[in-house]
C-alpha positions as a printed Julia matrix, in Angstrom:
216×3 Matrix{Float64}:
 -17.75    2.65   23.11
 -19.55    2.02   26.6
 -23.0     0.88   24.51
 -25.14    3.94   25.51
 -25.58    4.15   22.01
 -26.31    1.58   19.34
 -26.19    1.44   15.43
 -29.46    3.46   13.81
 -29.74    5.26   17.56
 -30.43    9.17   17.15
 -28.4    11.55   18.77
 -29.55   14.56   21.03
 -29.84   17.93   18.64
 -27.06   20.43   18.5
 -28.81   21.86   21.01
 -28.97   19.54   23.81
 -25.57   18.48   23.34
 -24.32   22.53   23.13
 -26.4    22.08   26.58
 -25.18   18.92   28.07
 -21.6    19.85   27.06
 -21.55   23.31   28.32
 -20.18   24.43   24.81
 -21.51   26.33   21.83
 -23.7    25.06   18.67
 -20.3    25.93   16.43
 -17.83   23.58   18.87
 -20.64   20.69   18.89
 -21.13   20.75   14.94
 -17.16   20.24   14.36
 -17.56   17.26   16.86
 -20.35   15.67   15.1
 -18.56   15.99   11.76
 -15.57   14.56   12.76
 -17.42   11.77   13.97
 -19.14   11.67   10.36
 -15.5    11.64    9.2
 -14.36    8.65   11.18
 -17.64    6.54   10.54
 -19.16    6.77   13.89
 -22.32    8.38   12.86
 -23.91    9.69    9.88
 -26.77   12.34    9.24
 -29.67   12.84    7.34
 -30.92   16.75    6.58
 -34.13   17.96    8.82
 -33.75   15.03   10.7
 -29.99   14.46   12.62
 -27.38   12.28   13.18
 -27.35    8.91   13.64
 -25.42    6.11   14.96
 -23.26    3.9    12.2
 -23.43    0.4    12.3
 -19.94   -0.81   12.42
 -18.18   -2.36    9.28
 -16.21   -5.09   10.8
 -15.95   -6.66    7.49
 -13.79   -3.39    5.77
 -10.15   -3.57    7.13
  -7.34   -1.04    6.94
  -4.05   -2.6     6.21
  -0.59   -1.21    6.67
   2.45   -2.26    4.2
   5.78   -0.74    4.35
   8.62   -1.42    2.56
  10.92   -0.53    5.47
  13.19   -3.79    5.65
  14.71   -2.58    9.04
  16.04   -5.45   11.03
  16.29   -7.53    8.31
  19.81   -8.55    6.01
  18.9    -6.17    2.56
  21.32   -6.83   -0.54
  21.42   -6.13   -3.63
  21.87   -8.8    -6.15
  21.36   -6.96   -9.72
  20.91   -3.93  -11.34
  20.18   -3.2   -15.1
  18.48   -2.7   -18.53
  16.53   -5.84  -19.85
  13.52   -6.55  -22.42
  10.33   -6.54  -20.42
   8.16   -9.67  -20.26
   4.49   -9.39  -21.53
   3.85   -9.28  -17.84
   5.96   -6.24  -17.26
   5.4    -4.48  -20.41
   1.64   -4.78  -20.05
   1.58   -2.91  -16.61
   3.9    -0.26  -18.0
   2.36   -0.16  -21.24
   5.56   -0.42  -23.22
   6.01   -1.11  -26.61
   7.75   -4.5   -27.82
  11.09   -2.26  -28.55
  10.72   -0.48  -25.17
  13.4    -1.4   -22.55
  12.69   -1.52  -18.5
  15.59   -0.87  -15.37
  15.58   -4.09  -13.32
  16.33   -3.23  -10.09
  16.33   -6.44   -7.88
  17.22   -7.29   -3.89
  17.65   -9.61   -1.52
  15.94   -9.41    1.92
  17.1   -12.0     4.42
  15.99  -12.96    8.27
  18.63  -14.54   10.51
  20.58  -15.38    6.96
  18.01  -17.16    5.03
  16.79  -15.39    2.25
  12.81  -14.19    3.22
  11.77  -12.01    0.14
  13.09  -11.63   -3.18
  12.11   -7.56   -4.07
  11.86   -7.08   -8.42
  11.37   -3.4    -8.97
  11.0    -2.17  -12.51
  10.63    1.2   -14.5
  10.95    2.76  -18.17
  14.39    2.95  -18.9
  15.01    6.37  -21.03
  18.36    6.46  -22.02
  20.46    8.82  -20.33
  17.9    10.08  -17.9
  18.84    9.38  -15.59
  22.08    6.52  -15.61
  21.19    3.26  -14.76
  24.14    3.98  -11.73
  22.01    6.69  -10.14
  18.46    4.39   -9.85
  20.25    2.36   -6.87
  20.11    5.52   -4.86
  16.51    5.22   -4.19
  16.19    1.93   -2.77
  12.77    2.8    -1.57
   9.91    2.71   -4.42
   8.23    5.47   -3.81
  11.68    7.26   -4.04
  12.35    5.68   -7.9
   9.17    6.96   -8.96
   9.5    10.41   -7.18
  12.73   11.06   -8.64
  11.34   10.97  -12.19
   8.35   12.72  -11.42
   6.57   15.82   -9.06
   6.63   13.9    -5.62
   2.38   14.21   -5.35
   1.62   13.92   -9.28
   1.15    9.78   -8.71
  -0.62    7.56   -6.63
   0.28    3.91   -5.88
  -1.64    1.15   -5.88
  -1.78   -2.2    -4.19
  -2.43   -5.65   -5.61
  -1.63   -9.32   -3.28
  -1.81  -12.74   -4.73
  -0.14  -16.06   -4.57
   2.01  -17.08   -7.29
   5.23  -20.34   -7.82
   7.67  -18.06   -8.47
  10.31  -18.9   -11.78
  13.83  -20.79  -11.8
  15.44  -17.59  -10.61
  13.03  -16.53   -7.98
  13.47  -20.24   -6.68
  17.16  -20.16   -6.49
  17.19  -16.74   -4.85
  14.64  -17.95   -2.02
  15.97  -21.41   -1.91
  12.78  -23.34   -2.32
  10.98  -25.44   -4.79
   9.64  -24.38   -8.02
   5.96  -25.42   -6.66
   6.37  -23.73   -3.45
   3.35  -21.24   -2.97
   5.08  -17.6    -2.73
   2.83  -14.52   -1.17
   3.49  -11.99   -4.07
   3.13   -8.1    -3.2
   2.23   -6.02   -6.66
   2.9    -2.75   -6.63
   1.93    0.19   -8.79
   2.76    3.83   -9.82
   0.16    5.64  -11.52
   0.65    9.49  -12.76
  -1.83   11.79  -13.33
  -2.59   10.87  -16.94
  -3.58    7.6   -15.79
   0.08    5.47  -17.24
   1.9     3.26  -15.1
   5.33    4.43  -14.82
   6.52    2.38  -12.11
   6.05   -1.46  -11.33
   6.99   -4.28   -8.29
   6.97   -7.4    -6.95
   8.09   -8.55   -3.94
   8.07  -12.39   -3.59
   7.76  -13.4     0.47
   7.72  -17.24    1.59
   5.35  -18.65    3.31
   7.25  -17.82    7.21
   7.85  -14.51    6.2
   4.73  -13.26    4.08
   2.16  -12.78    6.73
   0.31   -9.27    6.16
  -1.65   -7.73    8.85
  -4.8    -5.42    9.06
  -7.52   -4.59   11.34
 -11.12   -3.25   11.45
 -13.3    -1.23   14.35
 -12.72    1.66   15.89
  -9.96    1.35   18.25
  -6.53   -0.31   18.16
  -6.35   -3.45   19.97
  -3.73   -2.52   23.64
């Protein structure tokens, strides 16, 4: 951080640093791969470690669905025919059905983000009644499933959203809307849970950051 080092710079042998450090080989080898770890150096065998040149063009972003602070309601909740949008992501079958499962997020009472969760309806299992209980995605998926047998995945893009999306945001039909895809994936590689989350323009601003410190 202070510049005594610079990108392709080699670093002093276990040795010297066990020396300069006043520690053993063992303590100084756990340092250096942690640093390897975090992307401050890297090493090459018979020869040491050296210094990483920074990847300021790789960020790390954040995104949680945590609405805290904001107005969250409801507005529907039930079985419908996927679109060929939906039913591709889930890979359903033309006869397959989906749970809609669709909410309202609003800041200072004007509606922000329109939130369209979806997943494979099997009938009976469980009632349509007990998928408003997990309000939270991951929770939807979790409850049909082992909670660390899927992983999610993260798509953004910009879409106009449809009559309905319109009317629930209150804007135009050719407004620009930030649109946040989500996806569940199991371990056999199917898609068995599926989001978007519309955001307008004053709401949808996502941050992330790269280096290797957080900004005070």
């Amino acid at each position: 951080m202070g510049g005594e080092f610079n990108p392709g710079d080699l670093l002093p042998s276990e040795n010297v640093l066990s020396t300069q450090y006043h520690t053993s080989r063992e303590t100084v080898r756990k340092s250096l791969n942690i640093l390897e770890k975090e992307g401050f150096i890297y090493s090459r065998a018979g020869k040491g470690s050296y210094i990483s040149s920074p990847q300021h063009n790789v960020f790390s972003m954040s995104f949680s669905e945590d609405d805290s602070g904001n107005q969250t309601k409801y507005r529907n909740i039930t079985v419908i025919e996927p679109s060929e949008e939906i039913r591709n992501a889930l890979e359903l079958n033309s006869s397959d059905k989906v749970i809609e499962i669709s909410r309202v997020i609003s800041r200072n009472g004007i509606p922000a983000a329109f939130d369209i969760k979806y997943i494979p309806y099997d009938k009976g299992c469980p009632i349509i009644e007990n998928e408003i209980n997990y309000s939270v995605f991951p929770e939807i998926v979790a409850a049909k499933t082992a909670p660390f047998a899927f992983c999610t995945q993260m798509e953004i893009g910009v879409e106009s959203g449809d009559e309905k999306t319109a009317h629930t945001l209150q804007c135009e039909l050719s407004d620009p809307l930030l649109v946040i895809y989500r996806y569940f994936i199991d371990q056999d590689g199917r898609c068995i849970g599926f989001g978007k989350k519309y955001m307008r323009q004053n709401y949808g601003r996502l941050k992330a950051s790269s280096g290797y410190f957080e900004p005070c």
